[in-house]
C-alpha positions in Angstrom: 106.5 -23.8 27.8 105.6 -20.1 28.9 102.5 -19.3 28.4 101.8 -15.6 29.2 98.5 -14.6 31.0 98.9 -11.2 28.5 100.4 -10.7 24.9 100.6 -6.9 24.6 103.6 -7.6 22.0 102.9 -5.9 18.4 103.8 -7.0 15.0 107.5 -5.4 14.5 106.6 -3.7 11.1 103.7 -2.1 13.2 105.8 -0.6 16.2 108.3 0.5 13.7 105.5 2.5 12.3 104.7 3.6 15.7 108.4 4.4 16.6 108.7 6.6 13.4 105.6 8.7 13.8 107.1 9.3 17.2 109.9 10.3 16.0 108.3 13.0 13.7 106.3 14.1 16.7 109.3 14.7 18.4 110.5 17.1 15.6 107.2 18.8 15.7 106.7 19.2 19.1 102.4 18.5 19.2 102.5 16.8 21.9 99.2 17.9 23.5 96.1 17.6 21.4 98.2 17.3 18.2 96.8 16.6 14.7 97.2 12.5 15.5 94.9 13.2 18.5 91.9 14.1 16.0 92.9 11.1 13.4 92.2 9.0 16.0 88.9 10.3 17.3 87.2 10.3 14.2 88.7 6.5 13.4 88.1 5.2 16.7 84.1 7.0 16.3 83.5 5.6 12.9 84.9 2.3 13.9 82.2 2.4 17.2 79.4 3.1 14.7 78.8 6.8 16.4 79.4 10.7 15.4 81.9 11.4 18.0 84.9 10.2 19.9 87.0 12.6 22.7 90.1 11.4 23.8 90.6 11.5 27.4 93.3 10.4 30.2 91.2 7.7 31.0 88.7 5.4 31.3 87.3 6.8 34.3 87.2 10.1 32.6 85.3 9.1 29.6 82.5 8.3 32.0 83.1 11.0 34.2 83.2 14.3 32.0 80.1 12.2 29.9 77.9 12.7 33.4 79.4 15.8 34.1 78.2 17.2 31.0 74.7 15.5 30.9 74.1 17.2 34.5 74.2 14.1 36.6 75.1 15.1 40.0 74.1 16.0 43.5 70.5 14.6 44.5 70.5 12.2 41.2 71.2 7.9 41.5 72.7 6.2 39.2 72.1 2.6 38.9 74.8 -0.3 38.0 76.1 -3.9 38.7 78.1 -4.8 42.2 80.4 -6.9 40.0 82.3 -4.6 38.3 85.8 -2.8 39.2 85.5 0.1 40.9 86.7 2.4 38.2 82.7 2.0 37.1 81.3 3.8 40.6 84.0 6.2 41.3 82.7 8.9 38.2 79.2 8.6 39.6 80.9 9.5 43.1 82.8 12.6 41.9 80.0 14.2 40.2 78.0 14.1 43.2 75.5 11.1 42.7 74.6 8.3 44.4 75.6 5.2 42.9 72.6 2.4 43.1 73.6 -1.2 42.9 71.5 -4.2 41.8 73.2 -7.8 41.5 74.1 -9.8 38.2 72.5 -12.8 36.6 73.7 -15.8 36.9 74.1 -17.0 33.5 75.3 -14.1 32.2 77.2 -12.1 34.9 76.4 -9.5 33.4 73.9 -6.7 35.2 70.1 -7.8 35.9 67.5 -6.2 34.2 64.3 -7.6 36.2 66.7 -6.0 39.5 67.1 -2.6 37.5 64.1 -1.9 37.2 62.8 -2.7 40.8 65.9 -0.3 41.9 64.2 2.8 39.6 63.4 5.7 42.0 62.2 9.1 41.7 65.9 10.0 42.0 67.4 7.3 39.3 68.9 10.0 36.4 70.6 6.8 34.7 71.4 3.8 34.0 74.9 2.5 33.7 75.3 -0.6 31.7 79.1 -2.5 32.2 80.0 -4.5 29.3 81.8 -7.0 31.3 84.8 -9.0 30.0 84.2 -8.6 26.3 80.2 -9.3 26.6 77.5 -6.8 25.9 75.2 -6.0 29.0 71.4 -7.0 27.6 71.1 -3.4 26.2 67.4 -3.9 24.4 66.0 -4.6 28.0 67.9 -1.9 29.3 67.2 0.6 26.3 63.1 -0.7 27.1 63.5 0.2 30.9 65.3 3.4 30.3 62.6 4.7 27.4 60.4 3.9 29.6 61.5 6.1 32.7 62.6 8.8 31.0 66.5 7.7 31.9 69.9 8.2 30.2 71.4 4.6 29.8 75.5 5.0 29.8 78.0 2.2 28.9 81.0 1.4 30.5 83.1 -0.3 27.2 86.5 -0.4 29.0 86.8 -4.1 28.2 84.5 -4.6 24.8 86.2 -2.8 22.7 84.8 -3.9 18.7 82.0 -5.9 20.6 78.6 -6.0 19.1 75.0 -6.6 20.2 72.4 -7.9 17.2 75.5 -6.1 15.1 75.8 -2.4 16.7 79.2 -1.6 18.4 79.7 -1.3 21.7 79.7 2.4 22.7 77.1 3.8 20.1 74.0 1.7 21.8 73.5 4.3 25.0 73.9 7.9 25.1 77.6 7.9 25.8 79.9 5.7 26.4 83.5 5.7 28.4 86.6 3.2 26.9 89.7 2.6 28.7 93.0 2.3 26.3 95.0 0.7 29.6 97.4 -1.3 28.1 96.2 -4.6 28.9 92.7 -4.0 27.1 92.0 -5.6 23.5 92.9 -1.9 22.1 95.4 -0.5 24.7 98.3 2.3 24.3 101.5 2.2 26.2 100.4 3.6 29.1 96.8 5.3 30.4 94.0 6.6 27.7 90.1 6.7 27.5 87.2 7.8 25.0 84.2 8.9 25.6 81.9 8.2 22.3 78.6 9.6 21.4 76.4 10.7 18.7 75.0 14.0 20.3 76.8 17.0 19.3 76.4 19.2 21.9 77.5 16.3 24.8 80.9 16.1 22.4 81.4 19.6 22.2 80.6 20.2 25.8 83.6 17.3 26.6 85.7 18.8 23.9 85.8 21.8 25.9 85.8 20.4 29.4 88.3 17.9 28.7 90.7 21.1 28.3 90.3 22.8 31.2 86.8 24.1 29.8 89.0 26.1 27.0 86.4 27.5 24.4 90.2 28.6 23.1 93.6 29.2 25.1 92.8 31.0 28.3 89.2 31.5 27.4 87.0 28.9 29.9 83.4 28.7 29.0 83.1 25.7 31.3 84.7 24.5 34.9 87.3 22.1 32.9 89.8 20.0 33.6 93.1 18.8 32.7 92.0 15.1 30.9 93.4 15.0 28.0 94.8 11.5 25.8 98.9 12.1 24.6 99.7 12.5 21.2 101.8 9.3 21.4 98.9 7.4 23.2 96.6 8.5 20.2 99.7 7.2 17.9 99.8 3.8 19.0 96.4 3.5 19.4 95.8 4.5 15.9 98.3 1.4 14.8 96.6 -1.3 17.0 93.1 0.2 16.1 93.9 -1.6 12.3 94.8 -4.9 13.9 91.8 -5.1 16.7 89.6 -6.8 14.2 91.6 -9.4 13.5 92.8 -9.7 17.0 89.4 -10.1 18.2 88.2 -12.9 15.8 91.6 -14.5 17.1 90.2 -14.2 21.3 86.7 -15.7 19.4 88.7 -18.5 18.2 90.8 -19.0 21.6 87.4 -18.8 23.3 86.3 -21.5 21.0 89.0 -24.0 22.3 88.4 -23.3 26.2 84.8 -23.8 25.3 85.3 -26.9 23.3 88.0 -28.6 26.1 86.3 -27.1 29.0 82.6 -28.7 28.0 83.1 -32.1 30.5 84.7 -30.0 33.0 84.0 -29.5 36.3 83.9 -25.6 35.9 81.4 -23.3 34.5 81.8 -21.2 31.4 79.7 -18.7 30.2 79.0 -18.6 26.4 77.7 -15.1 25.1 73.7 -15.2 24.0 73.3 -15.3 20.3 72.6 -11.7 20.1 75.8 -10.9 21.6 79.4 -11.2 19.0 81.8 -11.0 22.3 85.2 -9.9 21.9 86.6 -11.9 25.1 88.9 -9.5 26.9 89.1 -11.8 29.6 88.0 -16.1 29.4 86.7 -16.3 32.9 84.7 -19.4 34.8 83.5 -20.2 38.0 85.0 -23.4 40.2 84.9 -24.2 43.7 87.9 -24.9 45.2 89.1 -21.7 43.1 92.1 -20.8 44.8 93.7 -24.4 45.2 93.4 -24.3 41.5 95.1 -20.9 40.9 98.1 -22.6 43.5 97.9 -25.5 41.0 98.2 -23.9 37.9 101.0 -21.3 39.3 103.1 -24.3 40.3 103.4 -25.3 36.9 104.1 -22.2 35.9 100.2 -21.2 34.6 99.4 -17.6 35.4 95.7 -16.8 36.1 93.6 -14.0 37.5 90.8 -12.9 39.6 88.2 -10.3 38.1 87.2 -8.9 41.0 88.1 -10.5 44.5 86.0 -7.7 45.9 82.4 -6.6 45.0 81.8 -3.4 44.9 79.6 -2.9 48.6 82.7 -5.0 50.1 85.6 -2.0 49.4 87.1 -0.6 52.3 86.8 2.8 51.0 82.7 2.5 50.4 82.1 1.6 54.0 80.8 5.0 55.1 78.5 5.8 52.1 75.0 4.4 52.2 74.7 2.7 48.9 76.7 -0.1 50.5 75.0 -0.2 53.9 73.3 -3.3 55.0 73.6 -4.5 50.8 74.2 -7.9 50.2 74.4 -9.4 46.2 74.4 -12.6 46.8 75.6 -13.3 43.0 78.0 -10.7 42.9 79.3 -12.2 46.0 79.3 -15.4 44.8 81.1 -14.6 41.9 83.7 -13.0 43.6 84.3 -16.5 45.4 84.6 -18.5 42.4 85.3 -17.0 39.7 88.8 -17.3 37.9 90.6 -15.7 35.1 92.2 -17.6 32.5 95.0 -16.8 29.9 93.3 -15.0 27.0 95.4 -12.7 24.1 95.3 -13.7 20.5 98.9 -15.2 20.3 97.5 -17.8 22.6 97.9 -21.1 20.5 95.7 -24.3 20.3 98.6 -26.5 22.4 98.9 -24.2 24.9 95.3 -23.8 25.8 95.5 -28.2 25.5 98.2 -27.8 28.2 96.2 -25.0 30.3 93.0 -27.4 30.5 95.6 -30.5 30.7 96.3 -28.8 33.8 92.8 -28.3 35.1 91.6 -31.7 34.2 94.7 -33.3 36.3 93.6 -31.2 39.3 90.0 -32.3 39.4 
């Protein structure tokens, strides 16, 4: 059998839907902004549990114009994990900040609080939490540490979208919050999109405008803008899959459920989500040695897999002149990067074919 690493096919009745709305916008020519835009925003910020959503061109950007508007930049640090992808650092570099790593826990992957807090400076102006592959970072530690300093705590949500910690969405826990619509993501359009979420009004308004080129209306800048802005037809489709991600994120529970289950006399570790946490598993990841002879394995048979990330974020190419990567070592992060492997995860995934992907791994070891 084939079993694909990523569904991103829809329900037929639902992309018909999708290819007659386009259709109409077509005729109607809104293709910037357009009424479908709005619909969106305020579905996508109900469904998050906050006031306000802004459609942006990315994920990226939903963090980026949220700093930008908070006043993060030159002279300010910004502290988050080392395992992440990069799209995490690079907003906290174009506003001017200093990124701060600190290394992730080992149980949990996700970003340390006990090394957060010994990384607080005079400088720190935030805190950015990642919600890595599905999982909630520990936000009540975080939300403690950050009362405590006087610190805006941020969330990167590009891969938890519906998640929930002790039952309050991702991206209405921290002051703002950037989501990614890439297409692979559990709510992706069909091609690049992001959100930035928040319940302050003035932080939405202040996006609103600088989304737009800083537009208070055509040709009238109040702010210094930019040209970020998420398609009518991204907000289109999104609006479609938004009314499926429910159900397609119990399914991933349930897929996660059966990895768990087959994987428990395994030679590989998994990482179930604390009880607090109601994970939406964009990704099934665990950590192995011998890691890449098992990726050559499974590929044989015709098994995709992935890597998420190969690369910390001190060990990019690109970072190797700034001096939040100079002389930094994570030995977690590091670790993970080593070991950890990617396994098919999309809610068409059925019970035999996750039998036949840990049929696989068990004939390896």
């Amino acid at each position: 059998m084939k079993i694909e690493f990523c569904d991103l096919s829809l329900p037929k009745d639902k992309e018909r839907k999708i290819w007659d709305k386009a259709k109409c916008l077509v005729q109607n020519r809104d293709f910037i902004l357009g009424s479908e835009v709005i619909e969106f925003e305020e579905a996508f910020a109900k469904y998050c549990q906050c006031d306000y959503a802004k459609g942006v061109a990315t994920g990226c950007d939903g963090l980026l114009w949220a700093m930008q508007a908070l006043g993060i930049g030159k002279g300010d640090e910004v502290i988050t994990v080392a395992n992440t992808f990069i799209g995490t650092v690079l907003p906290i570099i174009r506003v001017g900040a200093s990124p701060i790593l600190v290394d992730c826990d080992p149980i949990t992957q996700q970003i340390d609080p006990l090394a957060v807090a010994d990384a607080i400076t005079h400088k720190t102006t935030a805190i950015l939490a990642v919600h890595l592959y599905g999982r909630l970072a520990p936000m009540d530690e975080l939300l403690k540490i950050a009362n405590k300093h006087g610190l805006i705590l941020l969330e990167d949500a590009a891969q938890a979208h519906g998640a929930k910690y002790k039952g309050t969405r991702a991206g209405s826990i921290g002051k703002a919050a950037g989501f990614s619509f890439y297409p692979a993501k559990n709510l992706g359009a069909w091609g690049d999109g992001g959100a930035m979420t928040t319940s302050d009004s003035k932080l939405a308004n202040k996006v609103d405008k600088m989304r737009n080129y800083g537009q208070e209306k055509k040709y009238y800048h109040s702010e210094l803008g930019w040209n970020s802005r998420l398609d009518t037809i991204q907000a289109i489709v999104l609006m479609e899959k938004l009314k499926l991600l429910d159900e397609w994120n119990e399914r991933r529970r349930i897929v996660a459920s059966w990895y768990y289950e087959f994987l428990k006399e395994k030679d590989v570790t998994t990482y179930l989500e604390s009880s607090e946490n109601e994970a939406v598993h964009h990704l099934f990841v665990v950590t192995l040695k011998n890691r890449n002879k098992m990726i050559e394995n499974l590929s044989n048979i015709g098994i995709p897999t992935g890597i998420h990330y190969p690369v910390p974020i001190h060990k990019h190419e690109c970072f190797s002149e700034y001096s939040f990567t100079k002389g930094k070592t994570f030995p977690v992060a590091e670790k993970q990067a080593d070991e950890l492997l990617s396994l098919p995860m999309h809610p068409n995934l059925t019970h035999s074919e996750v039998e036949s992907i840990i049929t696989a791994i068990s004939h390896f070891f």
